[in-house]
LUMSELUM-5883 format. One record per residue: residue number from 1; residue in three letters; x, y, z of N, C-alpha, C, O, CB in turn. Coordinates in Angstrom, 3 decimals. Each point is the difference from the previous one (the first is absolute). Glycine has a CB too. Layout:
<rs>
+-----+---------+----------+----------+----------+----------+----------+----------+----------+----------+----------+----------+----------+----------+----------+----------+----------+
| num | residuo |     n.px |     n.py |     n.pz |    ca.px |    ca.py |    ca.pz |     c.px |     c.py |     c.pz |     o.px |     o.py |     o.pz |    cb.px |    cb.py |    cb.pz |
+-----+---------+----------+----------+----------+----------+----------+----------+----------+----------+----------+----------+----------+----------+----------+----------+----------+
| NUM |     Ala |        X |        Y |        Z |        X |        Y |        Z |        X |        Y |        Z |        X |        Y |        Z |        X |        Y |        Z |
...
+-----+---------+----------+----------+----------+----------+----------+----------+----------+----------+----------+----------+----------+----------+----------+----------+----------+
</rs>
This chain:
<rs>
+-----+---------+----------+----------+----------+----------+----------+----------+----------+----------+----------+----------+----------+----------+----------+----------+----------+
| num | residuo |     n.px |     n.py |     n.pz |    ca.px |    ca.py |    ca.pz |     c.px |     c.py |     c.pz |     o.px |     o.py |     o.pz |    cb.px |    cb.py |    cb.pz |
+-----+---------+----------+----------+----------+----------+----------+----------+----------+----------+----------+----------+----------+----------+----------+----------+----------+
|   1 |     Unk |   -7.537 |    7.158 |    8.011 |    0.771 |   -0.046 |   -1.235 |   -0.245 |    1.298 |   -0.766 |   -1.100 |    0.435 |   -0.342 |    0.961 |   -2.981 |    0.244 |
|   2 |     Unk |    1.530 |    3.187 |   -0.151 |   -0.553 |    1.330 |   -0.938 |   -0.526 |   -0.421 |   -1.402 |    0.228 |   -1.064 |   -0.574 |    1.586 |    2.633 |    1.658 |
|   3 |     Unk |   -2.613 |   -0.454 |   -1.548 |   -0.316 |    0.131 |   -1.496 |    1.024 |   -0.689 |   -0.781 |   -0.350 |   -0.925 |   -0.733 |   -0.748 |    3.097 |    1.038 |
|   4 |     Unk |    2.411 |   -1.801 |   -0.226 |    0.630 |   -0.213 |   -1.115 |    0.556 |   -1.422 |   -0.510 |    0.182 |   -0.560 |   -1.082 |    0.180 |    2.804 |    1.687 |
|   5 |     Unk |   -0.178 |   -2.543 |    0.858 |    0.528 |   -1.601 |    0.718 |   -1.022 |   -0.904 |   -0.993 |    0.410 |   -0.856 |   -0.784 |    0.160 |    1.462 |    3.953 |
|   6 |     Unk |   -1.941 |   -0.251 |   -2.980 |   -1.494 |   -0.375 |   -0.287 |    0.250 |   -0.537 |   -1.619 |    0.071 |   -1.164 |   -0.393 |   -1.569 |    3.231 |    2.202 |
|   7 |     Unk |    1.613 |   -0.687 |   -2.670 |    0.290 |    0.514 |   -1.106 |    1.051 |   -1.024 |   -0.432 |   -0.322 |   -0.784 |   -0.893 |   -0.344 |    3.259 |    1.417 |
|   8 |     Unk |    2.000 |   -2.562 |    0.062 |    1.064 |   -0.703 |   -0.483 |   -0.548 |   -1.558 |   -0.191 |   -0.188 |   -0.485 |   -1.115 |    1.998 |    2.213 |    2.325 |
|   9 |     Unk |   -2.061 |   -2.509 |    0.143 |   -0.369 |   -1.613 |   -0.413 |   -1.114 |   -0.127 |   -1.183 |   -0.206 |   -1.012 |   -0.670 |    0.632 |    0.278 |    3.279 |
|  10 |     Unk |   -1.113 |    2.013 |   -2.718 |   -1.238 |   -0.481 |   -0.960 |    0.749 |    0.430 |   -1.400 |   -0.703 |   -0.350 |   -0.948 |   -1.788 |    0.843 |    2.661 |
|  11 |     Unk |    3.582 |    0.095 |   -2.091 |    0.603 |    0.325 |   -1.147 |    1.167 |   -0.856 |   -0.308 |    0.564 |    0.020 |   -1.094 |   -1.388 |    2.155 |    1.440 |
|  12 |     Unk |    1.138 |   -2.857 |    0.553 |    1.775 |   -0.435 |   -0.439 |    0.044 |   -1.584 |    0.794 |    0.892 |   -0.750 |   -0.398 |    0.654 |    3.775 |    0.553 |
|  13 |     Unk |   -2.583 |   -3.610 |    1.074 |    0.272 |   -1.345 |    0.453 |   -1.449 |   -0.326 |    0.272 |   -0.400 |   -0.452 |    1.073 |    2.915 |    0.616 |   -0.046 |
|  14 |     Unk |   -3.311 |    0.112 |   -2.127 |   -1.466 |   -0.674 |   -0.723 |    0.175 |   -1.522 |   -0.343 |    1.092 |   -0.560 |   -0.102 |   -1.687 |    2.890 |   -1.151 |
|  15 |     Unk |   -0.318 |   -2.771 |    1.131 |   -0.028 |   -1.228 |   -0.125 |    0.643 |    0.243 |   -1.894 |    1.153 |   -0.326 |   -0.280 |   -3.531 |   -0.668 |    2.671 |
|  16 |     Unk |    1.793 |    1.355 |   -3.051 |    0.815 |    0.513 |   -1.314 |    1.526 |   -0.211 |   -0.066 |    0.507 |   -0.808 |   -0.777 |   -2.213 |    2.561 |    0.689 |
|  17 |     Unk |    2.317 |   -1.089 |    0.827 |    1.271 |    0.802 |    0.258 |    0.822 |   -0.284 |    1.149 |    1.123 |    0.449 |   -0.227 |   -2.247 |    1.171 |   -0.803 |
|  18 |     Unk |    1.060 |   -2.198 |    2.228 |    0.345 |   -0.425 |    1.042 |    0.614 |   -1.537 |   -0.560 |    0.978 |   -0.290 |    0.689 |   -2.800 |    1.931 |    0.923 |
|  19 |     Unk |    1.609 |   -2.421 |   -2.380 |    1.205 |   -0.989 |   -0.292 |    0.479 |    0.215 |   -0.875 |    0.306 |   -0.995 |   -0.657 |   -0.900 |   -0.431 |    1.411 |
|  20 |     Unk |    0.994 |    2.865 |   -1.375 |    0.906 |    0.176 |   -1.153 |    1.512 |    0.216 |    0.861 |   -0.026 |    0.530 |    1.111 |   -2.023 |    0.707 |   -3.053 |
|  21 |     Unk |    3.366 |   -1.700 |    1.317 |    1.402 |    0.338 |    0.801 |    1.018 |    0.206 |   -0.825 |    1.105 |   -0.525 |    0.134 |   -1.619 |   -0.749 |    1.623 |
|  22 |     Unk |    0.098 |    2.272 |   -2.910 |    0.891 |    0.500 |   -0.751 |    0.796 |    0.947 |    0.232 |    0.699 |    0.550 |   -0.851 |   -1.902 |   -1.257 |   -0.192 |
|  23 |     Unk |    1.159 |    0.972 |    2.222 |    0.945 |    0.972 |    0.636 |   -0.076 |    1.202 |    0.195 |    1.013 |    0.585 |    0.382 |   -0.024 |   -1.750 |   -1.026 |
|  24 |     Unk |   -2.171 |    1.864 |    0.447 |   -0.245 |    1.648 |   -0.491 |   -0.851 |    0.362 |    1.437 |    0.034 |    1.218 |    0.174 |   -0.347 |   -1.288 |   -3.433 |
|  25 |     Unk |   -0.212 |   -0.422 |    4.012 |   -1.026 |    0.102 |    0.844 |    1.283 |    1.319 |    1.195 |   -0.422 |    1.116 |    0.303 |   -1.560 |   -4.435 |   -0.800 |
|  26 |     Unk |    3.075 |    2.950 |    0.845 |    0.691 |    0.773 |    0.495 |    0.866 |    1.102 |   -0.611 |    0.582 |    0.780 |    0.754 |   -0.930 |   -2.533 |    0.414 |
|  27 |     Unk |    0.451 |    1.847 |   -2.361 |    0.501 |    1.107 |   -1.325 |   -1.152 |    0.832 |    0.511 |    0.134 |    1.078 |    0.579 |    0.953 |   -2.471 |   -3.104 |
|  28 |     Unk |   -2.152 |    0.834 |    2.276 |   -1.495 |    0.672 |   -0.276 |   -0.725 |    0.984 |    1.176 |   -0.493 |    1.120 |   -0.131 |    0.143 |   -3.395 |   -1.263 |
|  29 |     Unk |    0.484 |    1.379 |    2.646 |    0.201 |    1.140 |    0.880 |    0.570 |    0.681 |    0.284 |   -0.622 |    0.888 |    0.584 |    0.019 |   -1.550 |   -0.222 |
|  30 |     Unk |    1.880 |    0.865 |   -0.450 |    1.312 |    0.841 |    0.230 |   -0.091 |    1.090 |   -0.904 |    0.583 |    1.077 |    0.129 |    0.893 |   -2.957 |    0.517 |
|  31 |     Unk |   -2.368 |    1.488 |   -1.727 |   -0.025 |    1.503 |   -0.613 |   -0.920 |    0.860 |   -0.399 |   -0.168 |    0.744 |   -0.967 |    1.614 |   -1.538 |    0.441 |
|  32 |     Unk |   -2.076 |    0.481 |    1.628 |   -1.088 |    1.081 |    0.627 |    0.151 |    1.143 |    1.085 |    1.160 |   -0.116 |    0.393 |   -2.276 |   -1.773 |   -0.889 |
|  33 |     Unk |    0.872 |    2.315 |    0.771 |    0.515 |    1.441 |    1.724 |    0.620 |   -0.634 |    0.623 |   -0.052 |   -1.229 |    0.064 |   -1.771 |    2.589 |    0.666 |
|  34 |     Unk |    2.510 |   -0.660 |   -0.164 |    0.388 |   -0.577 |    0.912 |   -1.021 |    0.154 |    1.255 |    0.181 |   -0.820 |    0.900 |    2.115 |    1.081 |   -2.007 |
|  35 |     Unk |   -2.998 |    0.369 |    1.229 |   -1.487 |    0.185 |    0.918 |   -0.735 |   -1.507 |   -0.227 |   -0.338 |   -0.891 |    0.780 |   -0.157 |    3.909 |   -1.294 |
|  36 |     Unk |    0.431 |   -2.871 |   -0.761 |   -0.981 |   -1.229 |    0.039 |    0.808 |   -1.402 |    0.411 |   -0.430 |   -0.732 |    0.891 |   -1.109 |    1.940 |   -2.882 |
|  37 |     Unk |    2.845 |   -1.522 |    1.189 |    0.315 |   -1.279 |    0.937 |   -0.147 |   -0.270 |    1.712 |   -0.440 |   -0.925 |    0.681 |    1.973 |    1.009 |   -2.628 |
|  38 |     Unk |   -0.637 |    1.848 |    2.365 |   -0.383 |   -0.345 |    1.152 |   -0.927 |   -0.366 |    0.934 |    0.218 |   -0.405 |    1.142 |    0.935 |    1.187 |   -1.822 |
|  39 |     Unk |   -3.049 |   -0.482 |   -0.312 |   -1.361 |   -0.401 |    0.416 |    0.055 |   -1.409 |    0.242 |   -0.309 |   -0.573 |    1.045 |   -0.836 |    2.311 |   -2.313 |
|  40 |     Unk |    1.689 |   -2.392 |   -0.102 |    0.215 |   -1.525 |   -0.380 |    0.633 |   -0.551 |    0.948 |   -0.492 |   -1.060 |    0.389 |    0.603 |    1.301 |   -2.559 |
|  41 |     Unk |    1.268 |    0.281 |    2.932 |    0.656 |   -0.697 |    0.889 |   -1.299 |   -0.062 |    1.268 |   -0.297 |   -1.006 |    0.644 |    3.154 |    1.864 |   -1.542 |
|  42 |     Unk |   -3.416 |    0.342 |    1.005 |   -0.391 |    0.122 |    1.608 |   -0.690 |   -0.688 |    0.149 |   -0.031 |   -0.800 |    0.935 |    0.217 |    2.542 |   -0.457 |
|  43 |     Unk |   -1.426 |   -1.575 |   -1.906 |   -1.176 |   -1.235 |    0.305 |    0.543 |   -1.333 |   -0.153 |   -0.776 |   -0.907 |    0.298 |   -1.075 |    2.269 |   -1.193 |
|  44 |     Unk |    3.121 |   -1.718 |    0.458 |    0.183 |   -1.410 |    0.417 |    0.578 |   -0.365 |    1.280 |    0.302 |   -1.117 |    0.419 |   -0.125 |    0.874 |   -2.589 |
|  45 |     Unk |   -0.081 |    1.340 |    2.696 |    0.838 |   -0.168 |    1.053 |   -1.306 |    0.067 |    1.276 |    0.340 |   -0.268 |    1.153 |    2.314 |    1.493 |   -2.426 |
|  46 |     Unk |   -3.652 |   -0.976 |    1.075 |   -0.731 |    0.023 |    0.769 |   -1.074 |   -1.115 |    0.071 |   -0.549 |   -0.377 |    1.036 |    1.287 |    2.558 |   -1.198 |
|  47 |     Unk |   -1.038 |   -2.825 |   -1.532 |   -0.769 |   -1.064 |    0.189 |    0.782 |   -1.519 |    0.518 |   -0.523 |   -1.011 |    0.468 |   -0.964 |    2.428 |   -2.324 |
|  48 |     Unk |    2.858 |   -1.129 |    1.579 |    0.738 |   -1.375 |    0.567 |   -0.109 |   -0.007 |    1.392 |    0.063 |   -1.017 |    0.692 |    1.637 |    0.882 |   -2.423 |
|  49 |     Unk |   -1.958 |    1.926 |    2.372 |    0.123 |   -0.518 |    1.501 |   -1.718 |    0.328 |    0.726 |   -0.482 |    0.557 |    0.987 |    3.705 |    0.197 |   -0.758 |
|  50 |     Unk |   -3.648 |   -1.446 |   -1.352 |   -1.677 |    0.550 |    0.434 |   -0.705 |   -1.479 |    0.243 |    0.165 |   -0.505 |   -1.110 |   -0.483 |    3.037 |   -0.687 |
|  51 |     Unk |   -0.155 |   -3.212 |    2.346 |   -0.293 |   -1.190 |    0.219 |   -1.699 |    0.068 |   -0.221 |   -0.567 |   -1.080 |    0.163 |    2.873 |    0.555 |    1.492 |
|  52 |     Unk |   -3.019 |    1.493 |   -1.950 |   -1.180 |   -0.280 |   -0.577 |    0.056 |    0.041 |   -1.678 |   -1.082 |   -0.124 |   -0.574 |    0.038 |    1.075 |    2.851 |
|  53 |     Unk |    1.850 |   -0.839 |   -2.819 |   -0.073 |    0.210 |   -1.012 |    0.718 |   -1.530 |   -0.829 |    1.209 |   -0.213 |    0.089 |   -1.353 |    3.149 |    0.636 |
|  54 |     Unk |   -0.590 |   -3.689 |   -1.335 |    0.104 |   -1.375 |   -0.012 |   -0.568 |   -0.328 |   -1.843 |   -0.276 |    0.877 |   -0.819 |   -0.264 |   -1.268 |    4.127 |
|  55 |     Unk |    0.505 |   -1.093 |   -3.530 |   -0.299 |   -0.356 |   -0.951 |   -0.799 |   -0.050 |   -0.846 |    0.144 |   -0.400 |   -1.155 |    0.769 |   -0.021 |    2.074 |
|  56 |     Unk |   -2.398 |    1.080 |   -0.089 |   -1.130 |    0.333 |   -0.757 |    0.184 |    1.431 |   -0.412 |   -0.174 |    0.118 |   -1.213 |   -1.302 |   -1.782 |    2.396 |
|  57 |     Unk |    1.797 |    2.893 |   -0.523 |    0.559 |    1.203 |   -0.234 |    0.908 |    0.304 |   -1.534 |   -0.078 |    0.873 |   -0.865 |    0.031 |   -1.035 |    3.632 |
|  58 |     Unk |    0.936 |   -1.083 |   -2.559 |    1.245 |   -0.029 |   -1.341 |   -1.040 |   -0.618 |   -1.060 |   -0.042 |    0.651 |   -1.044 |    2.817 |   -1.298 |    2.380 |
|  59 |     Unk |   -3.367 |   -0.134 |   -1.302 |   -0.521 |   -0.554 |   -1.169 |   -1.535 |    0.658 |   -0.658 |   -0.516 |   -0.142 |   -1.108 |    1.923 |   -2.033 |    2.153 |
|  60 |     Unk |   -1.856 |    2.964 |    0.215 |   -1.540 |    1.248 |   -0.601 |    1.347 |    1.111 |   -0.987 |   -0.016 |    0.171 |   -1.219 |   -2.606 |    0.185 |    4.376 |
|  61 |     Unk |    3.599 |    0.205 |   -2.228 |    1.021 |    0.622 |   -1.559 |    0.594 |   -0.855 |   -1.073 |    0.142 |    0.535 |   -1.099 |    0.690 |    1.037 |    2.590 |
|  62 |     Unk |   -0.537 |   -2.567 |   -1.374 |    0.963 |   -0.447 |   -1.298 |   -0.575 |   -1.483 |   -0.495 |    0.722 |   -0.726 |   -0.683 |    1.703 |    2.044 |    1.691 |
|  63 |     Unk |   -3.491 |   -1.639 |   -0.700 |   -0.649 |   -1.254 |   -0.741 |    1.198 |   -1.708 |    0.668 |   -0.078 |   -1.200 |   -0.261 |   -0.911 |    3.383 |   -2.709 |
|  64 |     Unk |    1.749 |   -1.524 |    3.682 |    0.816 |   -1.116 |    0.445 |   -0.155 |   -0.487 |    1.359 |   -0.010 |    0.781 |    0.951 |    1.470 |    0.021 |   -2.461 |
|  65 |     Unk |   -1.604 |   -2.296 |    1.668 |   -0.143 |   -0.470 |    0.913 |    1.172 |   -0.859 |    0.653 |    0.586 |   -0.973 |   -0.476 |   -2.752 |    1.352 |   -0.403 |
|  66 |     Unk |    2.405 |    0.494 |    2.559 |    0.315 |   -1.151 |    0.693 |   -0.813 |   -0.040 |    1.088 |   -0.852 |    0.612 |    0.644 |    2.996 |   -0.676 |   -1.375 |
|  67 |     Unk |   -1.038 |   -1.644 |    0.592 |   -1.047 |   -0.677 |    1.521 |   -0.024 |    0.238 |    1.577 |   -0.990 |   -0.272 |    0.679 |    1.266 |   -1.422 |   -2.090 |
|  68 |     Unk |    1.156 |    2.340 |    2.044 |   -0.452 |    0.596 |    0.804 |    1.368 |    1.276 |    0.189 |    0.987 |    0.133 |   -0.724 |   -2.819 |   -2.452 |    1.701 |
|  69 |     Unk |    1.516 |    2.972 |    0.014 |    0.899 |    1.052 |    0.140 |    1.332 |    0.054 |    0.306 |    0.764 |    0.965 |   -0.039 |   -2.488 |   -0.400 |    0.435 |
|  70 |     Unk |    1.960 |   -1.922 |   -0.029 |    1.561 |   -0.049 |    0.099 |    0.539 |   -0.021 |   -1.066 |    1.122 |    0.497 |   -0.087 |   -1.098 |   -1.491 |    1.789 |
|  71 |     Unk |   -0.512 |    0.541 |   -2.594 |    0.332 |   -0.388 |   -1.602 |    0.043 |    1.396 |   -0.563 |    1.021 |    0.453 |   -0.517 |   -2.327 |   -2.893 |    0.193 |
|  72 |     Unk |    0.179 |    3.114 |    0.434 |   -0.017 |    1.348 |   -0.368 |    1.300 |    0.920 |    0.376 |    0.778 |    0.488 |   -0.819 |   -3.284 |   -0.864 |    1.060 |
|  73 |     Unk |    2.560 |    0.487 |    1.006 |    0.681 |    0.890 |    0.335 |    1.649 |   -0.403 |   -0.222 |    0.916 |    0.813 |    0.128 |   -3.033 |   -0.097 |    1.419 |
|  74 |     Unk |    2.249 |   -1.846 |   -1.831 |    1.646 |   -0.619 |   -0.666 |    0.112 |    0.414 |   -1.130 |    1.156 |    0.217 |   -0.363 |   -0.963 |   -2.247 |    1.287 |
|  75 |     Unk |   -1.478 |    2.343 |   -2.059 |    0.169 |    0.221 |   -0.850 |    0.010 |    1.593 |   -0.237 |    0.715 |    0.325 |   -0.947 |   -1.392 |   -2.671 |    0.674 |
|  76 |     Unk |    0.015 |    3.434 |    0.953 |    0.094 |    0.990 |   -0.099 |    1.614 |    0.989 |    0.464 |    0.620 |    0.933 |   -0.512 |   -3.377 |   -1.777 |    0.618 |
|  77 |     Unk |    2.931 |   -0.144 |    1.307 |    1.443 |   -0.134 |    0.456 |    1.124 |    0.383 |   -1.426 |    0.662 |    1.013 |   -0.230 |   -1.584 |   -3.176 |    2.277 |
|  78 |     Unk |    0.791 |    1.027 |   -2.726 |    0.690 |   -0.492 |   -1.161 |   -0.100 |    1.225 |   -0.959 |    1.119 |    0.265 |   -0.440 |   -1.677 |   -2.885 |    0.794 |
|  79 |     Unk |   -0.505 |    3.535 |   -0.868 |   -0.468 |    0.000 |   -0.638 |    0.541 |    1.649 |    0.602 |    0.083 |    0.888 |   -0.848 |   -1.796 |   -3.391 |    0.009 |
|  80 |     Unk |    1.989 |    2.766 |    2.005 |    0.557 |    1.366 |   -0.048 |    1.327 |   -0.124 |    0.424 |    0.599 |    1.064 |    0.159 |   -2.662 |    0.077 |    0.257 |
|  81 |     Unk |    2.602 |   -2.067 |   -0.218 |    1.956 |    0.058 |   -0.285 |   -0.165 |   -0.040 |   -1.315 |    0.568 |    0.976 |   -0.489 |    0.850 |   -2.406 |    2.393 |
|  82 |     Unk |   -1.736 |    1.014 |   -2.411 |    0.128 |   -0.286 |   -1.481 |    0.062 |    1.869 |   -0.626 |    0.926 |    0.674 |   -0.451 |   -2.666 |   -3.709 |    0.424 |
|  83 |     Unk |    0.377 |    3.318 |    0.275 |   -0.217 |    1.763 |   -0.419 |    1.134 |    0.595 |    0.740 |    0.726 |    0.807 |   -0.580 |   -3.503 |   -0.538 |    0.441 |
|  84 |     Unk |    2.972 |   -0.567 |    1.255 |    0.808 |    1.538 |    0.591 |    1.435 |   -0.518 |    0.674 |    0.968 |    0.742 |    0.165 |   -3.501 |    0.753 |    0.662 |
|  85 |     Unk |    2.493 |   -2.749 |   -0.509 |    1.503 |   -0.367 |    0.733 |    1.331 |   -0.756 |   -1.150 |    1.147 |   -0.397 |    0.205 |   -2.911 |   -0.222 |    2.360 |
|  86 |     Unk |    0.663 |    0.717 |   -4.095 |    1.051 |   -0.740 |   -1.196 |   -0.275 |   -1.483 |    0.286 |    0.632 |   -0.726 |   -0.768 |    1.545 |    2.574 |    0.677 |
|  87 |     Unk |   -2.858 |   -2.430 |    0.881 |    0.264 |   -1.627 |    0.026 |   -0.626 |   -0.432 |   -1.753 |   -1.009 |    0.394 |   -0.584 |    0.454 |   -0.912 |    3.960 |
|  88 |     Unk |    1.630 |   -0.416 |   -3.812 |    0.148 |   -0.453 |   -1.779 |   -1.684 |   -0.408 |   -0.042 |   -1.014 |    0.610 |   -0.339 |    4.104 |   -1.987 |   -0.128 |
|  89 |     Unk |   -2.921 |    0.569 |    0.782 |   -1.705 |   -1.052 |   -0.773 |   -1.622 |    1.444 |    0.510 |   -0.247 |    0.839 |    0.866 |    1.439 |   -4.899 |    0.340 |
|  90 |     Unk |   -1.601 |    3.675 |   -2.032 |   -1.563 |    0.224 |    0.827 |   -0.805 |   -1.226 |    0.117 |   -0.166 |   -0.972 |   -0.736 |   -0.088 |    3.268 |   -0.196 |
|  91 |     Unk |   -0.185 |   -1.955 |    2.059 |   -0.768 |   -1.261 |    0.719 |   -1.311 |    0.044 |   -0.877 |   -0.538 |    1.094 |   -0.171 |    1.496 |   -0.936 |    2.914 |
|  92 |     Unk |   -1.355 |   -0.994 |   -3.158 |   -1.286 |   -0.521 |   -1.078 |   -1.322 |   -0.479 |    1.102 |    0.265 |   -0.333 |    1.155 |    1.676 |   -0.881 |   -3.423 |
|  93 |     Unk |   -3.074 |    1.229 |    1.852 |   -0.903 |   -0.524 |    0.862 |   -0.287 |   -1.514 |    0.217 |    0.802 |   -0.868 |   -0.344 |   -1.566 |    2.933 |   -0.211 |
|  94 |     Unk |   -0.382 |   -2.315 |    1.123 |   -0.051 |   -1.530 |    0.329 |   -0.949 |   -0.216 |   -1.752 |   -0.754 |    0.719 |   -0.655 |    0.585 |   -1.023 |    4.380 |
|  95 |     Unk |    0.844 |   -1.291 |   -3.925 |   -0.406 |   -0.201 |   -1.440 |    1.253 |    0.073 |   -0.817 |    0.114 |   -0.942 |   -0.784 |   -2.433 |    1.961 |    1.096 |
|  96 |     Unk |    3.138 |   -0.276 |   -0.326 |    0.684 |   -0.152 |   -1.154 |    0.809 |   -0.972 |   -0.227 |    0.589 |   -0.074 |   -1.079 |   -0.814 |    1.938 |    1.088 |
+-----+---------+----------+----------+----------+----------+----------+----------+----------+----------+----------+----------+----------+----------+----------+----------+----------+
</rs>
């Protein structure tokens, strides 16, 4: 996982901040570099297809817990159409 990837879940889908859905979370990246989204796309694009990288990993960055990685990775799935393919909703974590 790059730095920035790292950087992003611990700033914007924290246990804090990760069930907020006021709509800004994709405004918010978009208007940053375009370098840097493209960091944002890659490292998501690499932990969805990374199979060690699982539920204890997501929750030592963002205080959020799931229960296992299929769950995880539906939600991260979710969670980058949402950032980069326009899909409407953002996917919220387990709990809400």
């Amino acid at each position: 996982m790059n730095e920035d990837l790292r950087n992003f879940f611990r700033a914007y889908l924290d246990l804090e901040r990760g069930y907020e859905n006021a709509g800004r979370l994709r405004p918010t990246l978009l208007s940053f570099s375009d370098s840097y989204v493209k960091l944002i796309r890659e490292g998501f694009e690499q932990i969805i297809s990374d199979d060690s990288f699982g539920p204890a990993e997501y929750e030592r960055l963002t205080d959020i817990e799931f229960l296992d990685r299929e769950t995880l990775h539906t939600y991260l799935r979710g969670m980058y159409d949402h950032l980069f393919n326009d899909a409407p909703e953002q996917p919220m974590p387990p709990g809400y």
